[in-house]
C-alpha positions in Angstrom: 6.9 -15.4 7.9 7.9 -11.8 8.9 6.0 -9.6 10.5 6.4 -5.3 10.9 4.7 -3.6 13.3 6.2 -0.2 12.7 8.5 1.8 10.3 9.7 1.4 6.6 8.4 -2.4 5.1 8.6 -3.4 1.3 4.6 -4.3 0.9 3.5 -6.7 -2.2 1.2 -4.8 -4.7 -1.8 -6.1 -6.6 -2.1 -5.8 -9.9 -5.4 -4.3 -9.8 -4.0 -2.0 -7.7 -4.6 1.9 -9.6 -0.6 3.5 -10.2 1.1 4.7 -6.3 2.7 7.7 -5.9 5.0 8.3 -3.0 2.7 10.1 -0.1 -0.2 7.9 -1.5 -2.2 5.8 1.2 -1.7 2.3 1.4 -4.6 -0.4 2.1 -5.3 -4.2 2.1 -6.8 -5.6 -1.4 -8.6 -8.4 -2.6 -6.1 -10.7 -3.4 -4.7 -12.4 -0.3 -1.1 -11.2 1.4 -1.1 -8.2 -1.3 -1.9 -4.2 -0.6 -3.4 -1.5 -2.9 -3.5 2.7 -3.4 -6.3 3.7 -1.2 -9.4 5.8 -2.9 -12.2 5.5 -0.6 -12.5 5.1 3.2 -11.4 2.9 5.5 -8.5 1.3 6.9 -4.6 1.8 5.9 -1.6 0.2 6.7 0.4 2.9 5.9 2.0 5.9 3.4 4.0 4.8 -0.3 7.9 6.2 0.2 8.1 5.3 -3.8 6.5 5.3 -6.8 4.9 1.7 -8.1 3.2 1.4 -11.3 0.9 -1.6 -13.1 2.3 -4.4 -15.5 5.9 -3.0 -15.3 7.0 -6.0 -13.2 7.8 -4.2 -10.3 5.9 -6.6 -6.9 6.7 -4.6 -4.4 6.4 -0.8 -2.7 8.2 0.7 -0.1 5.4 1.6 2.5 6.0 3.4 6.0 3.7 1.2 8.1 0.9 3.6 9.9 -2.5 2.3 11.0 -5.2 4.8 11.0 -9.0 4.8 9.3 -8.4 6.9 5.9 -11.8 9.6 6.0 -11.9 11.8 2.8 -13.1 15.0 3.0 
């Protein structure tokens, strides 16, 4: 199984997930191994480089892999 600790990783998007815009935060979902767009706080794995959107078939999003707690203002 690989593993990234740093840089640019393709990251498997749930389908619940709402649409990802590149610049959009990145965090862990409900649905095991898979990410999601961040909208409240709380931890991130990282920033979208692309855009992903729902039900177009698309499984994965290019994510630049930075851990930090997400705080809106």
């Amino acid at each position: 199984m690989p593993v990234a600790l740093s840089g640019r990783v393709p990251v498997k998007v749930a389908n619940s997930s709402d649409e990802i815009h590149s610049g959009d935060l990145i965090t862990s979902s409900s649905e095991e191994g898979k990410a999601m767009k961040a909208t409240t706080a709380g931890k991130v794995i990282g920033v979208a480089l692309e855009d992903w959107l729902p039900n177009t078939g698309k499984e994965t999003v290019m994510v630049y892999v930075s851990n930090f707690y997400y705080s809106p203002a």
